[in-house]
C-alpha positions as CSV (number, residue, x, y, z in Angstrom):
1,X,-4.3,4.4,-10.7
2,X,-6.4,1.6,-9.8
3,X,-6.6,2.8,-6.1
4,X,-8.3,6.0,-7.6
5,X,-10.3,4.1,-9.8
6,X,-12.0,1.8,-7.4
7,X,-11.7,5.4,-4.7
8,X,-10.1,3.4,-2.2
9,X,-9.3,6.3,-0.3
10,X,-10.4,5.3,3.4
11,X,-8.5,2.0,2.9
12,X,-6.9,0.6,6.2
13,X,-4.2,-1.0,4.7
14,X,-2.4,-4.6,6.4
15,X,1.5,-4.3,7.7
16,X,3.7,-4.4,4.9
17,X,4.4,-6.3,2.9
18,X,7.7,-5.3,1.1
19,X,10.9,-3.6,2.2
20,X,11.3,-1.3,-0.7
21,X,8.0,0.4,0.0
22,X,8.4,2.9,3.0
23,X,5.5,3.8,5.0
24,X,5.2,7.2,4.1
25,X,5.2,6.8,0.1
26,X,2.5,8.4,-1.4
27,X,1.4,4.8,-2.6
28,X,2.4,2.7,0.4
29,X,-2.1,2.2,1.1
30,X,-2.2,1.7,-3.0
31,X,0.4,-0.8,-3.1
32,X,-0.9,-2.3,0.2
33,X,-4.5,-2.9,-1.0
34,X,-3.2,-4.2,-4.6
35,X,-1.9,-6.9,-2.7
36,X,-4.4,-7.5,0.1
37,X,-7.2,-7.8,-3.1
38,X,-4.9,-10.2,-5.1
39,X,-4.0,-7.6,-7.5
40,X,0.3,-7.9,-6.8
41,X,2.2,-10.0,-5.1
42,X,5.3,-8.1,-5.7
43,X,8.4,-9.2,-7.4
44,X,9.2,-12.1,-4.7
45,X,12.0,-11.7,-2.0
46,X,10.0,-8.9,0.0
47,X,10.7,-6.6,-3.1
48,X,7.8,-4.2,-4.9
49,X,10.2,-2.5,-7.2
50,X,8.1,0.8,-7.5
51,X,10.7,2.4,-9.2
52,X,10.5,-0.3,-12.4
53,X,8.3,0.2,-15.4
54,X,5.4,-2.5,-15.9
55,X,5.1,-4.3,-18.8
56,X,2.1,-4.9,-20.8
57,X,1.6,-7.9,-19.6
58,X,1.8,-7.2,-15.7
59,X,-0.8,-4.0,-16.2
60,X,-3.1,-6.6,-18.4
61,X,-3.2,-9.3,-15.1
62,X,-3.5,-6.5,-12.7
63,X,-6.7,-5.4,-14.6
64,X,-7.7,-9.2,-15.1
65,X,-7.5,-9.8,-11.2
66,X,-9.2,-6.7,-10.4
């Protein structure tokens, strides 16, 4: 939601970063520019978890670093 927010659509995303993120996800640029912009960083080990549900407190710093 953030990507679409700040229309980020013509983003050219760095390598990856994570191994649970596969290139062709529908979020791989999203997740990609969250982290080149300081947004994310992930939950450590090379991990993303896109299939876990954020807590208040993770949405809260994503918009505080945004």
């Amino acid at each position: 939601l953030l990507w679409r927010y700040c229309e980020m659509q013509e983003y050219t995303a760095s390598p990856g970063y994570f191994t649970d993120v596969p290139a062709d996800a529908y979020y791989y640029e999203a997740v990609l520019w969250a982290v080149d912009n300081g947004i994310t960083n992930g939950m450590g080990n090379g991990k993303f978890a896109p299939d876990q549900v954020c807590t208040r407190g993770q949405i809260i710093t994503f918009l505080f670093y945004m």
